[in-house]
ZADO-1210 file (C-alpha; in nm, 4 decimals, padded with zeros to 6 digits):
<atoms>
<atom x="-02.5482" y="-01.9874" z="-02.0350" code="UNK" pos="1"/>
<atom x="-02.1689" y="-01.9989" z="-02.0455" code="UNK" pos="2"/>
<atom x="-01.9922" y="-01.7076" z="-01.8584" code="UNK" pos="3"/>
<atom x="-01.7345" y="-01.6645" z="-02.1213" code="UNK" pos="4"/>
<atom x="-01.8073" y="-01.6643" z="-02.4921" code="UNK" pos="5"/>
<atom x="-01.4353" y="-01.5970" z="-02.6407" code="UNK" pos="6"/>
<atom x="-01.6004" y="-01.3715" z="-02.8449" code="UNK" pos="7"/>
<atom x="-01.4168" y="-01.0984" z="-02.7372" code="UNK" pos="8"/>
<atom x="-01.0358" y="-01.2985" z="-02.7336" code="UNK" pos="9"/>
<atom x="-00.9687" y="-01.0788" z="-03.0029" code="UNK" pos="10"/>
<atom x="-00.9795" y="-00.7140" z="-02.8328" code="UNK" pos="11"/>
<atom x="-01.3315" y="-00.6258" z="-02.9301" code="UNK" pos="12"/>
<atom x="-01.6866" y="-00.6588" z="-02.7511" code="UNK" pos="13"/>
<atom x="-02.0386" y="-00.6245" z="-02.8775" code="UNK" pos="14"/>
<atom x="-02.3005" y="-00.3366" z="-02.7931" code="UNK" pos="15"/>
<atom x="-02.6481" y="-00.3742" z="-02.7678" code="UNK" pos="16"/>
<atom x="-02.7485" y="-00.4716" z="-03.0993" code="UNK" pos="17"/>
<atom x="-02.4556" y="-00.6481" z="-03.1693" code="UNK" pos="18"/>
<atom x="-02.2352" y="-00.4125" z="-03.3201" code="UNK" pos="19"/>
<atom x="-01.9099" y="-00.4570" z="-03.2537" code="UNK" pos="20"/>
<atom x="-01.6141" y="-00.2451" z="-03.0925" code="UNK" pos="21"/>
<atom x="-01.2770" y="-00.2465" z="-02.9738" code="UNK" pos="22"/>
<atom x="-01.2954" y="-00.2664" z="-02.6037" code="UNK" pos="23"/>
<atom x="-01.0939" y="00.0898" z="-02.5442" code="UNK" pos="24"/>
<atom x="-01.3798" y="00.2168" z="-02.7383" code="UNK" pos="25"/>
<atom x="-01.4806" y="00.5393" z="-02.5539" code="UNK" pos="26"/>
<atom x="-01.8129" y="00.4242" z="-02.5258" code="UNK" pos="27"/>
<atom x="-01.7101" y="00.1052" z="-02.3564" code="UNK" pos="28"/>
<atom x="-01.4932" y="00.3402" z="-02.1163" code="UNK" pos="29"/>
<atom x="-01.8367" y="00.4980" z="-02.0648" code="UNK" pos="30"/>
<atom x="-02.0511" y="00.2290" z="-01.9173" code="UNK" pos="31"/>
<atom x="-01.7474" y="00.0281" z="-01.7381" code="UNK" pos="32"/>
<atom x="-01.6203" y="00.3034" z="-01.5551" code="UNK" pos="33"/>
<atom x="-02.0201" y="00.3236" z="-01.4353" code="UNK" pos="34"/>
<atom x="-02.0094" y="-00.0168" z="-01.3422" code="UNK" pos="35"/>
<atom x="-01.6958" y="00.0523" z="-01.1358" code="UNK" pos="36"/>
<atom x="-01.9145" y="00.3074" z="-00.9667" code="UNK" pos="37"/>
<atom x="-02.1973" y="00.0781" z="-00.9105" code="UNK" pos="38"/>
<atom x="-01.9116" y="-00.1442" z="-00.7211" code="UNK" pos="39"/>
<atom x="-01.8448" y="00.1272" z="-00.4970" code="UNK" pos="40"/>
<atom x="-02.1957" y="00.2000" z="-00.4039" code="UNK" pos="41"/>
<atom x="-02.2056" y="-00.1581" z="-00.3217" code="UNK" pos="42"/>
<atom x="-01.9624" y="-00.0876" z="-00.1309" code="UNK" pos="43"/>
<atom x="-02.0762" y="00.1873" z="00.0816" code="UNK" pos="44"/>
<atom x="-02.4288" y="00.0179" z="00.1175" code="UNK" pos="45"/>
<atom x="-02.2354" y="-00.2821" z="00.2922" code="UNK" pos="46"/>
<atom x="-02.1076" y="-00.0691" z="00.5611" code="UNK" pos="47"/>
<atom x="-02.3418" y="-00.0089" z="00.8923" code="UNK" pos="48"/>
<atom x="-02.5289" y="00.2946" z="00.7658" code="UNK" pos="49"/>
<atom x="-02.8529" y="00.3654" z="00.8354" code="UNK" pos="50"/>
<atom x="-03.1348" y="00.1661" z="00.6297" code="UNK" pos="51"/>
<atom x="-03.2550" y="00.4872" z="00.4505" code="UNK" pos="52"/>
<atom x="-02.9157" y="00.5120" z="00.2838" code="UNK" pos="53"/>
<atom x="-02.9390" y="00.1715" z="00.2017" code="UNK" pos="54"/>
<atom x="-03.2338" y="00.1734" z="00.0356" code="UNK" pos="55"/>
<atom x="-03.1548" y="00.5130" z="-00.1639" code="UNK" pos="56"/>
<atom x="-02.8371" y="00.3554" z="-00.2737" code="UNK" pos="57"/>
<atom x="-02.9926" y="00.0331" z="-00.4006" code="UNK" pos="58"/>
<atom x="-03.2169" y="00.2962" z="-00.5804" code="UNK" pos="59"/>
<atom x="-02.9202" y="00.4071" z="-00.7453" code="UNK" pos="60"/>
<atom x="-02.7603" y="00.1367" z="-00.8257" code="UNK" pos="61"/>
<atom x="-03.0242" y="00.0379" z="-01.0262" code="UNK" pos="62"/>
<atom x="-03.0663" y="00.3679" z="-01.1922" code="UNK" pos="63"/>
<atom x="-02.6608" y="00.3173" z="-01.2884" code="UNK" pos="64"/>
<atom x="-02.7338" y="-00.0094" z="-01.4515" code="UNK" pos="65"/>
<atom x="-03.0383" y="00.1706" z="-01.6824" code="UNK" pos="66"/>
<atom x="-02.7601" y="00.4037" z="-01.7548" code="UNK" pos="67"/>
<atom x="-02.4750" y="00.1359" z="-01.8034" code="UNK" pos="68"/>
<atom x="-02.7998" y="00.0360" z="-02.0723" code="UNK" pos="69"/>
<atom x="-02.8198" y="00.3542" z="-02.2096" code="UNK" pos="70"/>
<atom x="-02.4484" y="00.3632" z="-02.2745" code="UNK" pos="71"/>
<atom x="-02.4189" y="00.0472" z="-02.3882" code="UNK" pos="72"/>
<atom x="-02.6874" y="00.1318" z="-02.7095" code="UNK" pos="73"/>
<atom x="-02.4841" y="00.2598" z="-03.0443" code="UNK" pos="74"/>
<atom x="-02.6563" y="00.6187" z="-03.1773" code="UNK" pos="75"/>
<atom x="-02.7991" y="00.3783" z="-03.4577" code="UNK" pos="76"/>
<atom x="-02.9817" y="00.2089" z="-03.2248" code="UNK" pos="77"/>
<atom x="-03.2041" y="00.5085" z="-03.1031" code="UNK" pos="78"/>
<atom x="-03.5293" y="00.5811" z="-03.1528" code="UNK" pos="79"/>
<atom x="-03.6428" y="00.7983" z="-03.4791" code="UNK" pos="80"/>
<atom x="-03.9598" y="00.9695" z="-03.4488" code="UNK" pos="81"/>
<atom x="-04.1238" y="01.2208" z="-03.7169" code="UNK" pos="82"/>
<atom x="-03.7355" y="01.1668" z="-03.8772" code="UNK" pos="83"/>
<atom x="-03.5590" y="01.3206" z="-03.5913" code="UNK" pos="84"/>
<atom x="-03.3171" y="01.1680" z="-03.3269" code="UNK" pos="85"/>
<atom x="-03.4584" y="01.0509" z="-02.9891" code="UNK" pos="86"/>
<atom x="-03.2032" y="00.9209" z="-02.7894" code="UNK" pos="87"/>
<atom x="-03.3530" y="00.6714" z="-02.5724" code="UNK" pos="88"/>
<atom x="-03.3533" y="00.7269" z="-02.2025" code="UNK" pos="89"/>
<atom x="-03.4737" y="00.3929" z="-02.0932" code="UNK" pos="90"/>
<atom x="-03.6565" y="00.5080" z="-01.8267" code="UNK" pos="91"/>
<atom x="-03.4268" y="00.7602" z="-01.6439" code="UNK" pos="92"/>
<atom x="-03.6444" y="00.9955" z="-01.5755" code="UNK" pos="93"/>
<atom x="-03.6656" y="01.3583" z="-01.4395" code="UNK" pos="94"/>
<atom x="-03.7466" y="01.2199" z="-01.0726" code="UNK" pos="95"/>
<atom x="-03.4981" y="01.0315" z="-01.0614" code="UNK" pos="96"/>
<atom x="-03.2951" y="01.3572" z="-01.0453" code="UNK" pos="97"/>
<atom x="-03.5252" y="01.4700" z="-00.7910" code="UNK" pos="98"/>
<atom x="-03.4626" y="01.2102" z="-00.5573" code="UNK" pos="99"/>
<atom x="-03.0880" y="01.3145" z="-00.5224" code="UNK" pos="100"/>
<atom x="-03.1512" y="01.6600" z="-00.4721" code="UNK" pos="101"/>
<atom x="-03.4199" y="01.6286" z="-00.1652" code="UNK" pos="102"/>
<atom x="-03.1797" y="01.3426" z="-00.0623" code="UNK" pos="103"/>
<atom x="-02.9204" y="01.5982" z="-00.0481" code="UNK" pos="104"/>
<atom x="-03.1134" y="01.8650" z="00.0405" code="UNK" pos="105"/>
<atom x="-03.2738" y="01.6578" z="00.3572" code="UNK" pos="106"/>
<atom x="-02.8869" y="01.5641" z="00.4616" code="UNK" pos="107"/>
<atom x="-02.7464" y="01.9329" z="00.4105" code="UNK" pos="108"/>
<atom x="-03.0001" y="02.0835" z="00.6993" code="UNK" pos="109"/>
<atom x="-02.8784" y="01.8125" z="00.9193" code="UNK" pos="110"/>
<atom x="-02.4944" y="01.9530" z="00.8893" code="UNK" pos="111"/>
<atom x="-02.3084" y="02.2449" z="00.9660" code="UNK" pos="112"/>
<atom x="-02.2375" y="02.5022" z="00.6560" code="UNK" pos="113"/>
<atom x="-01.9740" y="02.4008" z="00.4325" code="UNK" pos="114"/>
<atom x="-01.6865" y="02.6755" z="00.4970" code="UNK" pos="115"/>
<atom x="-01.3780" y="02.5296" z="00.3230" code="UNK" pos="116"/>
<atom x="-01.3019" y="02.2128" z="00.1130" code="UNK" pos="117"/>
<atom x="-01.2737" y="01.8913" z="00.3204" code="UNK" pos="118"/>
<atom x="-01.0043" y="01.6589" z="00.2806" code="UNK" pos="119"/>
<atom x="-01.1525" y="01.3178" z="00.1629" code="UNK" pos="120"/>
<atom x="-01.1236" y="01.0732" z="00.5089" code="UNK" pos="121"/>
<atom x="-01.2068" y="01.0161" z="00.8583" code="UNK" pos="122"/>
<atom x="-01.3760" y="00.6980" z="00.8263" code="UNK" pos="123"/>
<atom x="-01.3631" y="00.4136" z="00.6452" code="UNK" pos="124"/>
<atom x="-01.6679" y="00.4308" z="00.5224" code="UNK" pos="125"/>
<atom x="-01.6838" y="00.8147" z="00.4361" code="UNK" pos="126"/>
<atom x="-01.3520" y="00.7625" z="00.2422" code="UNK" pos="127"/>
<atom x="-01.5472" y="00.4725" z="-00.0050" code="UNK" pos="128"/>
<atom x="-01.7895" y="00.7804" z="-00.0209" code="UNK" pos="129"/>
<atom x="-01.5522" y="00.9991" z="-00.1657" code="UNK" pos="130"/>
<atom x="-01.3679" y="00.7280" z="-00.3483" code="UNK" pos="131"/>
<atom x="-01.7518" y="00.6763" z="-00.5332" code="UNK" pos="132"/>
<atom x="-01.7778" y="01.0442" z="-00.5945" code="UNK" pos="133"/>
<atom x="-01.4560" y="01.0632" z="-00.7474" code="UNK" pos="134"/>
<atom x="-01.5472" y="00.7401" z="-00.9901" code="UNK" pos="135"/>
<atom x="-01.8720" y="00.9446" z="-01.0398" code="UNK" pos="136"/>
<atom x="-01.6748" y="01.2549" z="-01.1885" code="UNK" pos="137"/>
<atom x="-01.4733" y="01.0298" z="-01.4303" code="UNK" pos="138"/>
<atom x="-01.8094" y="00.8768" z="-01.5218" code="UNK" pos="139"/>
<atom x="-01.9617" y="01.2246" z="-01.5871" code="UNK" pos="140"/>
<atom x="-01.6432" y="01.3426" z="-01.7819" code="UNK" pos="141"/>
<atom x="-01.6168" y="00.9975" z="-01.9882" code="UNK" pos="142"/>
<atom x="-01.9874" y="01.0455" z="-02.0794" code="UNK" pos="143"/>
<atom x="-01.9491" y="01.4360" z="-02.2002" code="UNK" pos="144"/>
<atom x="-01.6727" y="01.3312" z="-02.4259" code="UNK" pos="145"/>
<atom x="-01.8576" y="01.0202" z="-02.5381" code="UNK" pos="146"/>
<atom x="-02.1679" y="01.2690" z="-02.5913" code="UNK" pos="147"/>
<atom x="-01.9046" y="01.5239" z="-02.7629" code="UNK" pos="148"/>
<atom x="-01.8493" y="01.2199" z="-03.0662" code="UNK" pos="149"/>
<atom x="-02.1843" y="01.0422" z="-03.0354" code="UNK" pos="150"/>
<atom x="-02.4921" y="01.1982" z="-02.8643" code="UNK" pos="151"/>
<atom x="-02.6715" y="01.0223" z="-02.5511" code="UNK" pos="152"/>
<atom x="-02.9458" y="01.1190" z="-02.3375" code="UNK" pos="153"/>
<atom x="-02.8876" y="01.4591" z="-02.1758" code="UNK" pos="154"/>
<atom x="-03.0261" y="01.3011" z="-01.8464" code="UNK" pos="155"/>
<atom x="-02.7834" y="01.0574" z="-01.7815" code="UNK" pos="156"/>
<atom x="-02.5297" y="01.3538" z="-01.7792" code="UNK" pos="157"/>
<atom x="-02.7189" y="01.5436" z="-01.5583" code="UNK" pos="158"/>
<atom x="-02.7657" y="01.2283" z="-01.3270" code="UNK" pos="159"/>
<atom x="-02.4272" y="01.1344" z="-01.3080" code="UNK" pos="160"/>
<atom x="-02.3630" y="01.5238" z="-01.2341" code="UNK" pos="161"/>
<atom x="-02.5656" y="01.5158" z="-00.9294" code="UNK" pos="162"/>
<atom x="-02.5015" y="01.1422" z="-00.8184" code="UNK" pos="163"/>
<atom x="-02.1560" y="01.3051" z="-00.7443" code="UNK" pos="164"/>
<atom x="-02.2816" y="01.5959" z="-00.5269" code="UNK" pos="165"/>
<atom x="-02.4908" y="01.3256" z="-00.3543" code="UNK" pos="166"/>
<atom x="-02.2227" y="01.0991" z="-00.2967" code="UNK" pos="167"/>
<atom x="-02.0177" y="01.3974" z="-00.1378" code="UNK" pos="168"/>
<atom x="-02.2691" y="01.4729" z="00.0794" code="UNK" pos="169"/>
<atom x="-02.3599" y="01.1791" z="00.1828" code="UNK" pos="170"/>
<atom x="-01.9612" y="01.1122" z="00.2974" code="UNK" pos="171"/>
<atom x="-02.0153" y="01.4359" z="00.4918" code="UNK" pos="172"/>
<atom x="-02.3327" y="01.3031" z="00.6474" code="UNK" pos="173"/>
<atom x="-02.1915" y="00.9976" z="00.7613" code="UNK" pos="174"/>
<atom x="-01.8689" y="01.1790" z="00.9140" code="UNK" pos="175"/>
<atom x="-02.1641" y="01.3653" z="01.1220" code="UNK" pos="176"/>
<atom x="-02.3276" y="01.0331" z="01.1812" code="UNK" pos="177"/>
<atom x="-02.0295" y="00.8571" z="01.2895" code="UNK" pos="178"/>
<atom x="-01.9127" y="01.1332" z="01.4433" code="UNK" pos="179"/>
<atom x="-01.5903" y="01.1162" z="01.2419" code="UNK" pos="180"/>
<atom x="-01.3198" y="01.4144" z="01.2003" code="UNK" pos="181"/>
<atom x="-01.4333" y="01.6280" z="00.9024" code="UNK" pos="182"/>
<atom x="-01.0769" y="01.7632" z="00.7954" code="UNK" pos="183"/>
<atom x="-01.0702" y="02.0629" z="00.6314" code="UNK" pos="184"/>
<atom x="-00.8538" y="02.1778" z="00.3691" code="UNK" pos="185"/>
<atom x="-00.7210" y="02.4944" z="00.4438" code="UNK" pos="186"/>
<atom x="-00.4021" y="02.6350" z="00.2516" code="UNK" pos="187"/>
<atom x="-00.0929" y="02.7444" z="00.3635" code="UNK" pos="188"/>
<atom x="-00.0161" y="03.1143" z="00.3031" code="UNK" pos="189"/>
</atoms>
């Protein structure tokens, strides 16, 4: 199999299915700007963390490719049952959800209460952290407003929303780990 097909030479790409959009298609925003995320967490799992982070974030990443998936299947393309709309999940599923919050939840009684903002930094591998969670938000908002014109699974919204607070934990978890400066953000008056 050829890496490049030059079917898309003239500005449009197929989804799964083969229907065929331009590439600024919102929905092709959608599940590239989650593969830009995926990068990141490649990223971060590269670094010297510990191997329980590692092996969480390969978790994810493959949870982000079901969604890139998920994205990447046209409204026509979903399942009808009894004549109504299922919009196919593809195996995201409600533990998946789970994971990140005892993830989180396990990190957060390790730290010390959050008592302002923190300014994104302190190590280099805490800043790809927050560089992932800010990717993360972009991939939430991109997939509201693709949801807003064409519906998708509520879950991967609700992933993506808590994939973020993970990933900004996690950046806070490592500053404590690698006993990195945790600048906070405090305003002038």
């Amino acid at each position: 199999m050829k890496i490049y097909t030059k079917t898309g030479d003239s500005g449009t790409t197929a989804l799964f299915g083969g229907t065929r959009v331009p590439k600024d298609h919102i929905r092709i925003e959608s599940y590239g700007t989650v593969d830009e995320l995926n990068s990141h967490i490649g990223l971060i799992r590269d670094q010297e963390i510990n191997l329980h982070y590692k092996v969480i974030l390969i978790e994810i990443q493959d949870r982000l490719f079901t969604i890139g998936a998920i994205l990447a299947t046209p409204p026509e393309k979903t399942v009808k049952k009894n004549g109504e709309l299922r919009l196919q999940n593809l195996g995201i599923i409600d533990s998946d959800i789970e994971l990140l919050e005892t993830e989180i939840d396990a990190m957060e009684e390790a730290l010390p209460n959050l008592t302002h903002f923190v300014l994104p930094g302190g190590h280099t591998t805490v800043s790809y952290c927050h560089i992932a969670r800010c990717v993360c938000r972009r991939a939430e908002r991109i997939a509201v407003h693709l949801d807003h014109n064409e519906p998708i699974a509520e879950i991967v919204i609700k992933y993506l929303n808590r994939l973020s607070d993970y990933l900004f934990v996690l950046a806070r978890k490592l500053s404590n780990d690698l006993k990195a400066d945790e600048a906070k953000w405090i305003p002038r008056k």
